[in-house]
N, C-alpha and C positions, 0 to 999 in steps of 0.2 A: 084339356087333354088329361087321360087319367096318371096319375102318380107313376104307375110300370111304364104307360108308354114315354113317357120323360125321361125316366129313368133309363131305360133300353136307349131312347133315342142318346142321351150322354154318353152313355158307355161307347155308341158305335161311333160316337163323334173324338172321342177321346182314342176309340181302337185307330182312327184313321190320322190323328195326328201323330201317335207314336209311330204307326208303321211310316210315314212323311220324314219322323228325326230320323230311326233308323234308315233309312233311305238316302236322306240327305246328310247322313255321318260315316259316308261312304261303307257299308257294309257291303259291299258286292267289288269292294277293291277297285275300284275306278275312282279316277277324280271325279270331283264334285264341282257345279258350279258353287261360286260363293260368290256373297253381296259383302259390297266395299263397308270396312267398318265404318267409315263415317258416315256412311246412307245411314246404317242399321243401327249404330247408337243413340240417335234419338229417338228411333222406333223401339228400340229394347230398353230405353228409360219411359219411355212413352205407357207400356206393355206392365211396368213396374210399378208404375204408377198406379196402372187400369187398376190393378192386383189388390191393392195395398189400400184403396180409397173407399170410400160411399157411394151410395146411389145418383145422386148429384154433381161428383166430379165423374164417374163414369157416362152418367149421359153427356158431359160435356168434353172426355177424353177418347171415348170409342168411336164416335164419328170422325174425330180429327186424327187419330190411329189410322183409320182406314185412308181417309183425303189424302195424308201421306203417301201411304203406300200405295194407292192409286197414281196421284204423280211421279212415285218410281219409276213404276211399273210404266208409267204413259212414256216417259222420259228416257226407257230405253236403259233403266241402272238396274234393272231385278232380270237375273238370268232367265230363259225363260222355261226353265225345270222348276224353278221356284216360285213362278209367278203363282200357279193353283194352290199349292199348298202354305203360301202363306197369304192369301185370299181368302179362302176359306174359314183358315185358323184366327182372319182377322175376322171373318164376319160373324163365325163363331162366338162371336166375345158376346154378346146379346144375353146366350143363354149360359149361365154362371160363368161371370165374367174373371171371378178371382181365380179360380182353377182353369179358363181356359187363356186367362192372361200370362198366368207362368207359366202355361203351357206354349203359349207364342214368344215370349221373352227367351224361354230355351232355346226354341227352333229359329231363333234369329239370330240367337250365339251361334248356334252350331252350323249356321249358312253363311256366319260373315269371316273375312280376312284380315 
């Protein structure tokens, strides 16, 4: 893929997680659903992790980020407003994984209680 369409393809990935926080940081004056902090604490260390590491503990932390949050989600603990946008933001992690890791680390602050 050439360098612009990556580029492009980021930014729209990046436009659609900001519009998700703001969303989910209740900007329309509504409650929000939120995830329980202790789901979401190890997913937002998890997320910290992804951020902050190598290419080697990322292939070996963004698949088990995701198996997580998939067992949430199966399990009935991820409201289900939040289930797409923190799916996405988690499968997102592939492509630059350190800007879209802090970029899910936030969005699990800002969805948990």
């Amino acid at each position: 893929m050439p360098a612009a369409c990556r580029r492009v393809s980021q930014l729209a990935c990046l436009t659609a997680c900001s519009a998700a926080v703001l969303l989910l940081a209740g900007c329309g004056g509504k409650s929000t659903p939120k995830l329980d902090r202790a789901d979401a604490a190890p997913l937002i260390a998890l997320a910290h992790q992804i951020a902050h590491e190598g290419s080697g503990g990322r292939a070996r932390d963004i698949p088990k980020l995701q198996r997580r949050l998939i067992a949430l989600i199966n399990s009935g603990r991820v409201p289900g407003a939040l289930q797409e946008p923190l799916s996405s933001a988690a499968n997102a992690l592939a492509v630059n994984p350190s800007r879209r890791a802090r970029a899910l680390e936030e969005l699990l602050r800002m969805s948990s209680r």
